[in-house]
Residue, then its C-alpha position, 0 to 999 in steps of 0.5 A: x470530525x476529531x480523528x478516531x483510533x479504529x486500530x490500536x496496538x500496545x494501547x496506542x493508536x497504530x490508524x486513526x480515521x477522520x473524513x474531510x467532507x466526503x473524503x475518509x482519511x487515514x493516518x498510519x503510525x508507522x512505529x506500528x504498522x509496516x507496508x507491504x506491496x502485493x501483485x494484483x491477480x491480473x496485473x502486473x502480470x507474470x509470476x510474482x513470489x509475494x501472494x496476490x491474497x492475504x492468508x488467514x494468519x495474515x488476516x488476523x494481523x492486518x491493519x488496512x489494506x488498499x486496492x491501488x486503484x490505478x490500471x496499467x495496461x497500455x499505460x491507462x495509469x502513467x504509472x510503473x510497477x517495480x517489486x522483487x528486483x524486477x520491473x513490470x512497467x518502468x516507473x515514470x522520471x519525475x513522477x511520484x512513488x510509493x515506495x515500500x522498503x524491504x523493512x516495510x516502511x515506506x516513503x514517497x519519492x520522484 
């Protein structure tokens, strides 16, 4: 399947979508489109300055959002969560990262 446009900004494609198979893809142009990282509404716990909920304004201006799928009780996930100078679960060392940065572009690092 080509990739197909489903969010443009300034008349240029900002996500494409394509599946390999069963899997849905989605390519992020990140010249359009900055990463924000939120709180779950249980984890991780403790207070948290960003929102765990997108308002109506931020509604209207989003472009995908992304449930991170991993679980971080008891380490079920092996993973870490670090946002707003502080450490919920430390992140692992040599293990993959998304990492949003304060300007929303992101990277991915070990």
């Amino acid at each position: 399947m080509p990739w197909q446009a489903v969010v443009v900004s300034h008349n240029q494609p900002a996500v494409r979508f394509t599946s390999l198979g069963s899997t849905g893809v989605l390519w992020i142009d990140p010249t359009f489109v900055r990463g924000q990282l939120r709180p779950g509404v249980g984890e991780p716990s403790g207070p948290w300055q960003a929102a765990t909920s997108l308002t109506a304004a931020e509604q209207q201006n989003v472009a995908a959002a992304f449930n991170s799928g991993f679980r971080l009780p008891r380490d079920a996930s092996h993973g870490g969560y670090y946002s707003e100078g502080r450490t919920a679960v430390p992140l692992r060392d040599n293990a993959a990262s998304l990492v949003l940065r304060t300007d929303g572009t992101a990277t991915v690092g070990s």
